[in-house]
VEXSENU-350677 format. One line per 10 residues: for each residue x, y, z of N, C-alpha, C. Coordinates in pm, 1 decimal. Example, Ala and Ser with C-alpha at 12.3 -4.5 7.8 and 13.67 -1.06 7.14 Angstrom:
<sites>
1319.0/-569.0/780.0/1230.0/-450.0/780.0/1320.0/-330.0/780.0 | 1285.0/-225.0/708.0/1367.0/-106.0/714.0/1290.0/3.0/787.0 .
</sites>
This chain:
<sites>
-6268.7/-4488.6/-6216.3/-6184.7/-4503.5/-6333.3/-6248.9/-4607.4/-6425.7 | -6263.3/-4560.5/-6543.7/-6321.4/-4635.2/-6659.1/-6232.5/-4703.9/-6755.0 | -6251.3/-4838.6/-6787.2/-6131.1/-4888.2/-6879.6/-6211.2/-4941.3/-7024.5 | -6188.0/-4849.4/-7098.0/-6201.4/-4868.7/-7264.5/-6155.4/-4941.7/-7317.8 | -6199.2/-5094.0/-7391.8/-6103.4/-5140.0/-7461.1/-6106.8/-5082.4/-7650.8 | -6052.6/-5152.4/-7688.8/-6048.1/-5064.0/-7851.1/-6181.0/-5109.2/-7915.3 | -6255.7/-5209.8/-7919.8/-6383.6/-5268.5/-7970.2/-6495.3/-5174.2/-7916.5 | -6451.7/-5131.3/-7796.9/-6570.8/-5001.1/-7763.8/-6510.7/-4870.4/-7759.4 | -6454.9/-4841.6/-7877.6/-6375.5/-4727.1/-7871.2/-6309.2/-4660.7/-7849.2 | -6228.2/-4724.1/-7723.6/-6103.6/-4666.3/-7654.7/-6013.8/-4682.2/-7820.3 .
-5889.7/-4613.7/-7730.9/-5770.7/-4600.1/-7799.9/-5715.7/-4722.6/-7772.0 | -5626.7/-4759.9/-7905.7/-5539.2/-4860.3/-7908.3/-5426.7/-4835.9/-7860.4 | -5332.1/-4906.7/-7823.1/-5184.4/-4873.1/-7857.0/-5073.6/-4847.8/-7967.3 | -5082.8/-4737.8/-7998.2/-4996.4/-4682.7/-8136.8/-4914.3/-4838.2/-8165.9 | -4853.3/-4907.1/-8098.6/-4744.3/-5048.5/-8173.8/-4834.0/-5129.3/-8191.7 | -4954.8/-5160.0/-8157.2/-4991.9/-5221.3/-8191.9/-5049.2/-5260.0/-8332.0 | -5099.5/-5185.9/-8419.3/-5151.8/-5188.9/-8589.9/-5001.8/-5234.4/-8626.3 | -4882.0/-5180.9/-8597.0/-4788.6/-5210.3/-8715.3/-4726.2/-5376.6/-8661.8 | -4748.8/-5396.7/-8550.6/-4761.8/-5591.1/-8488.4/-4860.4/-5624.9/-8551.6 | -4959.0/-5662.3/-8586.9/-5038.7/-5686.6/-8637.5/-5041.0/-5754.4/-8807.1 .
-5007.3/-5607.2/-8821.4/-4966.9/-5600.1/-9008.2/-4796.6/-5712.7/-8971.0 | -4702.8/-5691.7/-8925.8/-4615.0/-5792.4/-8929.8/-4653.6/-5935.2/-8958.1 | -4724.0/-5930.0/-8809.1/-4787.8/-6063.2/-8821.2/-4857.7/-6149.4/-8907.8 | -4926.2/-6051.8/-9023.3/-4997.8/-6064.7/-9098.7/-4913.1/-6094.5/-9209.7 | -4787.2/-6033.1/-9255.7/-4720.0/-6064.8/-9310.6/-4694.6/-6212.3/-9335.6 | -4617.0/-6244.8/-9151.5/-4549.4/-6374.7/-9131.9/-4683.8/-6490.7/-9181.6 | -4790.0/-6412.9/-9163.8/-4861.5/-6522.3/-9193.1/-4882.2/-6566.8/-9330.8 | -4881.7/-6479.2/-9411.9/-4893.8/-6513.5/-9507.5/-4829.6/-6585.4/-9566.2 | -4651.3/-6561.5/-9535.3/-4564.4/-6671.9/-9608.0/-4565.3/-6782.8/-9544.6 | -4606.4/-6785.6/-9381.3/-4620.1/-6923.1/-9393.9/-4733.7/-7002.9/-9475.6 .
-4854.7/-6946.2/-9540.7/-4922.6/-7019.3/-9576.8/-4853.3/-7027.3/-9746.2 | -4807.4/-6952.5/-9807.4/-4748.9/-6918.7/-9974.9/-4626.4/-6995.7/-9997.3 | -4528.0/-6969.8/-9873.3/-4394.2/-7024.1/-9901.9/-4350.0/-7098.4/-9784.8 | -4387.7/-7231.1/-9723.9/-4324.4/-7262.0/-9563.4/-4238.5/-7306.4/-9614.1 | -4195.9/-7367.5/-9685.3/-3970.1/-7352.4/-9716.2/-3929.3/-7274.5/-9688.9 | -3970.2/-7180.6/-9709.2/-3875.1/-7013.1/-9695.9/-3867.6/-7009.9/-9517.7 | -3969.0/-7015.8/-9482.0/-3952.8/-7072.4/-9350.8/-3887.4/-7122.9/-9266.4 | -3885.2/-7243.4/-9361.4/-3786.9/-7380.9/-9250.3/-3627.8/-7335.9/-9304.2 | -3633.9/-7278.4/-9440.5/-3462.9/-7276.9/-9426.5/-3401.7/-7158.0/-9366.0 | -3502.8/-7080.4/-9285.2/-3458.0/-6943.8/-9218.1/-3438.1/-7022.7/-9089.8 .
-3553.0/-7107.0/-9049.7/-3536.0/-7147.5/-8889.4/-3441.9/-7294.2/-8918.2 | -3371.9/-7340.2/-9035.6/-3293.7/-7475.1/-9002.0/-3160.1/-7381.5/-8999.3 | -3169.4/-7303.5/-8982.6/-3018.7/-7193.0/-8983.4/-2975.2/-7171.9/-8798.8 | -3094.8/-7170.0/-8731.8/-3117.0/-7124.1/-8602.8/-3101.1/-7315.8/-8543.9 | -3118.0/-7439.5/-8616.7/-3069.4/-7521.1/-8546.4/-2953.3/-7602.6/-8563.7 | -2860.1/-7531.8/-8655.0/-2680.0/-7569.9/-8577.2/-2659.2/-7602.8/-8470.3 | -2644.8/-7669.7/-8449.0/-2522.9/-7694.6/-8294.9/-2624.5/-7734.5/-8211.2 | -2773.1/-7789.3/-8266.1/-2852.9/-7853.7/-8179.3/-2914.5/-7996.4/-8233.9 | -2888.1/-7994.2/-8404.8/-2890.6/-8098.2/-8477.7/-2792.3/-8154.4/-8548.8 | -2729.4/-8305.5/-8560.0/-2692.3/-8348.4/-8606.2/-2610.1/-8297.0/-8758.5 .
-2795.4/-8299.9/-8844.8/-2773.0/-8282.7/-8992.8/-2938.5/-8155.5/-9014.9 | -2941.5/-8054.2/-9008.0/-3060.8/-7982.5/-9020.8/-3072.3/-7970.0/-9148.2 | -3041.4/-8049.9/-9231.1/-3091.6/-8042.3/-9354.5/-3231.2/-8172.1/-9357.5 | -3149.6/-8269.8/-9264.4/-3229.8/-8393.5/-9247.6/-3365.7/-8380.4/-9194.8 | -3375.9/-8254.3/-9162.4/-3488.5/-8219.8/-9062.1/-3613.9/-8134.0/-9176.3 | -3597.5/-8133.3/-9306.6/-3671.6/-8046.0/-9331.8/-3838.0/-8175.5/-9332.3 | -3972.5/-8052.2/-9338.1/-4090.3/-8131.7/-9325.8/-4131.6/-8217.8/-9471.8 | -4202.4/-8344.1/-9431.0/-4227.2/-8405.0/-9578.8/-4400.9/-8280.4/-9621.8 | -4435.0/-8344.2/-9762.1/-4531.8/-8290.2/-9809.9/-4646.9/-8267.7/-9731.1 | -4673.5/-8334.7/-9612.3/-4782.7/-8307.9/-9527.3/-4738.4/-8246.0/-9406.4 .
-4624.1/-8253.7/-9412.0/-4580.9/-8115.4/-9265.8/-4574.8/-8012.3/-9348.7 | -4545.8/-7975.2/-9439.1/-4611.9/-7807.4/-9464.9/-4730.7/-7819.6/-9514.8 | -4848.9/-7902.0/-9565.4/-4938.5/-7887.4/-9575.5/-5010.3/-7838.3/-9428.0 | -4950.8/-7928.1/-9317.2/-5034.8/-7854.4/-9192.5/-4960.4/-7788.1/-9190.4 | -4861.2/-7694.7/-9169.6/-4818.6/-7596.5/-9165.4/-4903.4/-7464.8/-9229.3 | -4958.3/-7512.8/-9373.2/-5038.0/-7403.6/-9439.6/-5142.9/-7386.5/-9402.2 | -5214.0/-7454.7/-9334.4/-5323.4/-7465.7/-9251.4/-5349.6/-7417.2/-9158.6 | -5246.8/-7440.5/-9051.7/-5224.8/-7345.7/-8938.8/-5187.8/-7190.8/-8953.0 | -5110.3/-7178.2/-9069.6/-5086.3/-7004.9/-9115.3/-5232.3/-6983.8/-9148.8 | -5320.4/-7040.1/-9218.9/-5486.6/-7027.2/-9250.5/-5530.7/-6971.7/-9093.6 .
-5504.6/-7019.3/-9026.1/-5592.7/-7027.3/-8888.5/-5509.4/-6916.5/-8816.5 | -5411.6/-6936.9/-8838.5/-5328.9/-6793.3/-8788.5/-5353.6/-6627.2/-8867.2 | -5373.9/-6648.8/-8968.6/-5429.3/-6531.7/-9086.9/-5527.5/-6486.8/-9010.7 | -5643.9/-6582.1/-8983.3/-5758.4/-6583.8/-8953.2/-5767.2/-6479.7/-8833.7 | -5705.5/-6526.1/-8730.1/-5684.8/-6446.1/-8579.2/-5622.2/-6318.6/-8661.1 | -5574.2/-6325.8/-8669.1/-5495.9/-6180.2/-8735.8/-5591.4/-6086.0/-8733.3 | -5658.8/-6110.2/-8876.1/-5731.5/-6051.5/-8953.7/-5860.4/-6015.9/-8863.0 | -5924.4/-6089.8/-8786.4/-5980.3/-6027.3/-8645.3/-5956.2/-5926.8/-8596.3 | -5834.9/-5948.9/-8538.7/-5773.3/-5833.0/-8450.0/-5793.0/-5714.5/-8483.3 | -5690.0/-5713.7/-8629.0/-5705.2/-5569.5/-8700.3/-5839.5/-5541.7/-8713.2 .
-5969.5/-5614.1/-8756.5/-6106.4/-5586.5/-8763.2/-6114.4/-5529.9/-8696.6 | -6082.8/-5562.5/-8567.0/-6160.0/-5503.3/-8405.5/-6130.8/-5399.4/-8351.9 | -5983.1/-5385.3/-8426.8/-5930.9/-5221.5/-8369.7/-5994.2/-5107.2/-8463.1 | -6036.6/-5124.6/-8566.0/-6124.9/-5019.0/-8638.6/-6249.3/-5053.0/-8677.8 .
</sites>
Protein backbone atom coordinates (compact mmCIF):
# COMPACT_ATOMS: atom_id res chain seq x y z
CA UNK A 1 0.00 0.00 0.00
CA UNK A 2 1.24 3.34 -1.24
CA UNK A 3 0.48 6.66 0.55
CA UNK A 4 0.31 9.85 -1.72
CA UNK A 5 0.46 12.97 -0.15
CA UNK A 6 -1.07 16.05 -2.22
CA UNK A 7 2.59 17.74 -3.00
CA UNK A 8 3.23 14.47 -4.95
CA UNK A 9 0.03 14.28 -6.43
CA UNK A 10 -2.21 12.37 -4.48
CA UNK A 11 -5.63 13.64 -3.92
CA UNK A 12 -6.51 16.07 -1.35
CA UNK A 13 -9.39 16.04 0.80
CA UNK A 14 -12.41 17.74 -0.91
CA UNK A 15 -12.83 20.08 2.86
CA UNK A 16 -9.90 20.82 2.77
CA UNK A 17 -9.40 23.97 -0.12
CA UNK A 18 -12.61 25.52 1.32
CA UNK A 19 -10.57 25.41 5.26
CA UNK A 20 -8.00 26.90 3.85
CA UNK A 21 -9.68 29.78 1.89
CA UNK A 22 -11.61 30.37 5.45
CA UNK A 23 -8.61 30.56 7.02
CA UNK A 24 -7.30 32.77 4.68
CA UNK A 25 -10.04 34.89 5.13
CA UNK A 26 -9.66 35.00 9.08
CA UNK A 27 -6.38 35.94 8.27
CA UNK A 28 -6.69 38.60 6.59
CA UNK A 29 -8.90 40.56 8.96
CA UNK A 30 -6.82 39.86 11.49
CA UNK A 31 -4.09 41.61 9.79
CA UNK A 32 -6.76 44.77 8.12
CA UNK A 33 -9.14 44.99 11.04
CA UNK A 34 -7.97 43.26 14.68
CA UNK A 35 -10.82 45.38 16.45
CA UNK A 36 -13.26 43.66 14.57
CA UNK A 37 -11.70 40.86 16.19
CA UNK A 38 -11.43 41.64 19.73
CA UNK A 39 -15.01 42.99 19.83
CA UNK A 40 -16.32 39.58 18.40
CA UNK A 41 -14.08 37.62 20.99
CA UNK A 42 -14.74 40.42 24.09
CA UNK A 43 -18.44 39.17 23.53
CA UNK A 44 -17.27 35.43 24.28
CA UNK A 45 -15.63 36.90 27.66
CA UNK A 46 -18.76 37.79 29.87
CA UNK A 47 -18.99 36.09 32.88
CA UNK A 48 -15.20 35.52 32.87
CA UNK A 49 -14.20 39.26 33.08
CA UNK A 50 -14.88 41.78 35.32
CA UNK A 51 -15.19 44.75 32.65
CA UNK A 52 -14.26 43.26 28.87
CA UNK A 53 -14.29 46.42 27.61
CA UNK A 54 -11.20 47.05 29.95
CA UNK A 55 -9.52 44.34 28.21
CA UNK A 56 -9.28 45.67 24.77
CA UNK A 57 -5.28 45.62 23.28
CA UNK A 58 -3.21 49.00 23.40
CA UNK A 59 -1.58 50.16 19.94
CA UNK A 60 1.14 47.53 20.08
CA UNK A 61 -1.07 44.53 20.92
CA UNK A 62 -2.67 44.75 17.62
CA UNK A 63 0.32 45.77 16.01
CA UNK A 64 1.65 42.18 17.04
CA UNK A 65 -1.41 40.92 16.41
CA UNK A 66 -0.97 42.16 12.62
CA UNK A 67 2.10 40.54 12.48
CA UNK A 68 1.21 37.33 13.55
CA UNK A 69 -1.95 37.36 10.97
CA UNK A 70 1.34 38.25 8.46
CA UNK A 71 2.88 35.00 9.59
CA UNK A 72 -0.35 33.26 9.70
CA UNK A 73 -1.30 34.50 5.91
CA UNK A 74 2.00 33.26 5.22
CA UNK A 75 1.35 29.41 6.32
CA UNK A 76 -1.84 29.68 4.64
CA UNK A 77 -0.85 30.72 1.50
CA UNK A 78 1.70 27.67 1.47
CA UNK A 79 -0.68 25.24 2.01
CA UNK A 80 -3.00 26.22 -0.70
CA UNK A 81 0.40 26.45 -2.92
CA UNK A 82 1.07 22.88 -2.15
CA UNK A 83 -2.20 21.44 -2.86
CA UNK A 84 -2.01 22.61 -6.56
Amino acid sequence: MTVRTASEGGTSGPVLIPILCLLLVMGLVQVIRPQLLWRLNSRLQRGWVKNPEATEPTRKGYAVQRVSGVLFLAGVVWMLVLQF
